[in-house]
N, C-alpha and C positions, 0 to 999 in steps of 0.2 A: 263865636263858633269856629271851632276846626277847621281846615281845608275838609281833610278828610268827612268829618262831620256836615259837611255843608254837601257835600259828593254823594253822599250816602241819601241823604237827605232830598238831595236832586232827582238820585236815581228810582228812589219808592216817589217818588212825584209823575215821572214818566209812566211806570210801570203800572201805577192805578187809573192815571187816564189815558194814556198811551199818547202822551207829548205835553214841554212845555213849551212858554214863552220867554224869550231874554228880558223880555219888558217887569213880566210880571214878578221873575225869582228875585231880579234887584228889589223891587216893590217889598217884595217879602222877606226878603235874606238880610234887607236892610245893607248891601251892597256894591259896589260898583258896575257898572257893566260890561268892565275889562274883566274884573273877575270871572262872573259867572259864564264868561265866552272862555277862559281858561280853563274854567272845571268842566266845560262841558267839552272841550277839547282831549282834556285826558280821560275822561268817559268813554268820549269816542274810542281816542287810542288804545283805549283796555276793551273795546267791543261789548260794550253794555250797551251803546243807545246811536243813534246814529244825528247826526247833525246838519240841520235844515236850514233856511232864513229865516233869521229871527227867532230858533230857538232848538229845539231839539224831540225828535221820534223815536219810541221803541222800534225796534228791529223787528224785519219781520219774521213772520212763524209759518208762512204757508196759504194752503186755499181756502183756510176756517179762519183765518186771522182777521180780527173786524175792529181795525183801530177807531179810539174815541174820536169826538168832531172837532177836541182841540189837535190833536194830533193830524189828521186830515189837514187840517185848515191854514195849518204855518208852510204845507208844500207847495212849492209852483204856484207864490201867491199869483207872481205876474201872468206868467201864463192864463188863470182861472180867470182873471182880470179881463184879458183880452177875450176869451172865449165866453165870458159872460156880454160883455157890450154887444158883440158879435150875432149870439141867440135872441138878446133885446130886441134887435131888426123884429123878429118873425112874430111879435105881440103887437098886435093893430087893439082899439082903442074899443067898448064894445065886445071883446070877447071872452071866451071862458077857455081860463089854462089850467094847467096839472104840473106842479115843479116834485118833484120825487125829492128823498134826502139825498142828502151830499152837500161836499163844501164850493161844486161848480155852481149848480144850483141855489141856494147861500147867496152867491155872490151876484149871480143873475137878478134874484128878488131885489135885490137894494137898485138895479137899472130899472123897477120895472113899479116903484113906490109912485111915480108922477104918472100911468098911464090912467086916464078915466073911465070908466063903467067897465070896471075889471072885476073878474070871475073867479076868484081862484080855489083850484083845490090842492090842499098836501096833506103829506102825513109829516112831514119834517116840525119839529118844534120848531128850531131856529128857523126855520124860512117864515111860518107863520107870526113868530114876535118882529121879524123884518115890519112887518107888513103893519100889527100891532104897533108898532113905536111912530109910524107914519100914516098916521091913520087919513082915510078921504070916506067922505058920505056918499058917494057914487062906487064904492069898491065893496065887493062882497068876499070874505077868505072862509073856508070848510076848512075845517082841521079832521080828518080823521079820528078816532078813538084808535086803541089798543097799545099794547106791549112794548116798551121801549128798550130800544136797542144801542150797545156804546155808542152807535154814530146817531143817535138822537132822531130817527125812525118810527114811528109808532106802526106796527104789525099785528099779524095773527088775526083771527075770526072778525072781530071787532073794523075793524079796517077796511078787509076784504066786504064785510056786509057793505062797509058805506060806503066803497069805490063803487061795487056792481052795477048799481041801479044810474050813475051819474054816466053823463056824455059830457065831452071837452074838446076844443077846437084842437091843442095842441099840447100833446105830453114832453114834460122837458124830463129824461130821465138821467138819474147820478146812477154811473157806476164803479163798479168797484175796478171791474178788468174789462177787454176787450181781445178776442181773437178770433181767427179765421176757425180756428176747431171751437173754439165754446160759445163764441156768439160775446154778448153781453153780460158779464155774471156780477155776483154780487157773494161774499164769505157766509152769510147770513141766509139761511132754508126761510127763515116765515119771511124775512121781506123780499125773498125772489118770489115767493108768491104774490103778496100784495104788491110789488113791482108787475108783474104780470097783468094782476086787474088793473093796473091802471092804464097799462099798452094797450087792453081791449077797450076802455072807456073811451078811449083818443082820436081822432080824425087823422091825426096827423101826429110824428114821433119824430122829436128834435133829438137826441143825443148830444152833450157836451160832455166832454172828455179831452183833458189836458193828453199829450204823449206819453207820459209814463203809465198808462192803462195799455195799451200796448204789449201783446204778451203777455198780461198780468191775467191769474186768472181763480176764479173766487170759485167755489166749490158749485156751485146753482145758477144755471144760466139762466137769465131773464127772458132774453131775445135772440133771434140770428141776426145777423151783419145785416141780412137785405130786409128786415123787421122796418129800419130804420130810412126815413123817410131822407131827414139828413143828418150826418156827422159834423159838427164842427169841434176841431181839437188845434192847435199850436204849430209854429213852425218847425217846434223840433221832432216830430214825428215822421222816421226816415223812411225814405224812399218808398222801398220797397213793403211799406206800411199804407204809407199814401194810394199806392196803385191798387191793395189788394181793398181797401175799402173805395176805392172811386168805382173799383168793379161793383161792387156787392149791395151799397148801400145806395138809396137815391142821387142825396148832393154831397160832396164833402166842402167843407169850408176849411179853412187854412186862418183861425185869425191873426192879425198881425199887431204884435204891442212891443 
């Protein structure tokens, strides 16, 4: 295959799920891995796709933009890493939680595989086969029904029915953006809904969110900043970010990896 060919090739790969992996395109392309860091460099450089750890994102498009969970997933592994251990703490043994989609959340579930007579509810596929692949007889997981969305979601009527009636110790909710005027949002109208029912089913509302949610701001707001019981997000979340959520929200947490 052509450079060019392989380029082209790469880039209708982004564009239909909205990011790859370096691991995966050698796997595919049959390879090296200097290459495909090459071609996705001049991608870069021609402003087609933008370039991540480990592999590479469509560009973004705005407050509707609602990139896939491969996409998602290759960003800010380490960051998500830290801010997932971090949210771990606040699941005691015995209780009933709610992890919402996202790739923070995602990552949280894989800390939270050893806890006992655990509860859990989501709409997230990926968070649910976490849970599936590590299976315990003392663990109970509720998957939601309804409507799947790029970031692997399940929404709309269907959802909302089987969040309503549930109560949960502690909602971990993934978002898309965070700011002082939007609150919490999310690109996506039916899962800011079902994001919604799940902040009412909740006791308590953990927010994880890496720093680059910051300013970032999805078209439907979930929540307000003081919604949130506590925030935990990254060290690189500056200053004057820090301050305006230690105002608003109950605790922030800073985790550190």
């Amino acid at each position: 295959m052509l450079a060019q060919q392989r380029q082209q090739t790469i880039l209708e790969r982004v564009r239909s799920s909205g990011g790859v992996r370096v691991a995966d395109l050698v796997r595919e392309l049959g390879v090296s891995d200097m290459t495909i860091r090459r071609d996705l460099e001049v991608l870069a450089e021609r402003g087609l796709l933008a370039k991540v750890h480990g592999g590479a994102t469509a560009l973004d498009q705005g407050s509707t933009e609602e990139p896939g969970f491969t996409a998602k997933s290759a960003r800010q592994q380490r960051e998500k890493e830290a801010i997932a251990r971090a949210a771990a703490e606040f699941v005691r043994p015995g209780t009933a939680v709610a992890l919402s989609a996202g790739t923070t959340t995602w990552a949280l579930a894989h800390h939270l595989t050893g806890v006992p007579e655990l509860t859990v509810i989501t709409n997230s596929v990926p968070v649910a086969d976490v849970f599936h692949r590590n299976p315990r007889p003392d663990r109970t997981v509720v998957l939601t029904g309804g409507v799947r969305t790029p970031s692997d979601a399940l929404v709309g009527p269907v959802a909302v029915a089987a969040i309503r009636r549930l109560h949960v110790d502690t909602l971990f909710l993934g978002v898309h953006g965070m700011s002082v005027r939007a609150g919490f949002t999310t690109p996506n109208l039916l899962e800011a809904e079902t994001d919604r029912e799940l902040v009412a089913a909740a006791h308590r509302l953990v927010v994880p969110a890496d720093h680059t949610k910051w300013n970032t701001v999805g078209i439907s707001t979930i929540a307000e900043l003081a919604e949130a019981d506590v925030v935990i997000t990254d060290a690189g979340l500056p200053e004057d970010a820090r301050t305006e959520l230690a105002e608003r929200a109950g605790q922030l947490i800073i985790a550190e990896g």
